[in-house]
C-alpha positions as CSV (number, residue, x, y, z in Angstrom):
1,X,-5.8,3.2,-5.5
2,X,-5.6,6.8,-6.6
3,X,-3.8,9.7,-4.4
4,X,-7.7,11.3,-4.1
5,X,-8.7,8.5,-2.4
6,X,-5.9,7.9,0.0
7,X,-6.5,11.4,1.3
8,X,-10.1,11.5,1.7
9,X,-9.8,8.8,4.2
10,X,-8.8,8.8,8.0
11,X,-5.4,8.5,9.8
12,X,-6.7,5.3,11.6
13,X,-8.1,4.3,8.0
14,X,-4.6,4.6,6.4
15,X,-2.9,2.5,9.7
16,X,-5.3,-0.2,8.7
17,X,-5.3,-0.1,5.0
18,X,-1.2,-0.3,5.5
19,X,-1.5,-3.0,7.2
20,X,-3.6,-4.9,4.3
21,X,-1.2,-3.5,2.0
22,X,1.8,-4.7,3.7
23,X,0.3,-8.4,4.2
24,X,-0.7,-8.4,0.3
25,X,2.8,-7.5,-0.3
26,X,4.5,-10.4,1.4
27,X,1.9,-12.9,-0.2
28,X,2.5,-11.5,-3.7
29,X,6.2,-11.7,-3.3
30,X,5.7,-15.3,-1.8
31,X,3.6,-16.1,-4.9
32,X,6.0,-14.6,-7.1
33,X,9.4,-16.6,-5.4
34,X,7.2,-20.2,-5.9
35,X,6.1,-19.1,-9.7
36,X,2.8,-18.8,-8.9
37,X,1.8,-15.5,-9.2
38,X,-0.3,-14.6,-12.6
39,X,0.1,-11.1,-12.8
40,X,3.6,-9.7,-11.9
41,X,2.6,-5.9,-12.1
42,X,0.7,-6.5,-8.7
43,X,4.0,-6.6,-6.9
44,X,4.6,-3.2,-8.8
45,X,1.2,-1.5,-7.5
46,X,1.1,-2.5,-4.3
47,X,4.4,-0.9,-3.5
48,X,3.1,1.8,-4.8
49,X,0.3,2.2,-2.8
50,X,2.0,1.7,0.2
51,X,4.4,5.0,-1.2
52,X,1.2,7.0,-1.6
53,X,-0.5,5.9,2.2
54,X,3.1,6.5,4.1
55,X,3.6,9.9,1.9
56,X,0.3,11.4,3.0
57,X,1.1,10.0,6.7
58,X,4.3,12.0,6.3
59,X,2.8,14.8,5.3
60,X,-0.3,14.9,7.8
61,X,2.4,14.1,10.5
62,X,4.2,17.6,9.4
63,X,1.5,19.8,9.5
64,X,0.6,18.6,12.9
């Protein structure tokens, strides 16, 4: 997910896309704990998106 994309979208877009991102997470790092998961640098991008959604909730949160 790019930063472009995070902030076109909707403050009740990024609660629910959070959400998803934060339920992802605790599968992937479940997968990861039982060897299971393929691709490691999931865990890696998923934390980062969840950076990029709860920065420009930070930021939207300032201005207002």
């Amino acid at each position: 997910m790019k930063a472009k994309q995070v902030h076109d979208m909707t403050d009740a877009e990024l609660e629910a896309k959070l959400t998803e991102l934060k339920a992802e997470l605790f599968n992937l790092r479940f997968s990861h704990a039982t060897h299971q998961l393929s691709n490691p640098m999931q865990l890696k991008n998923t934390k980062r998106d969840i950076a990029r959604i709860k920065t420009v909730m930070s930021e939207r949160a300032r201005k207002a």
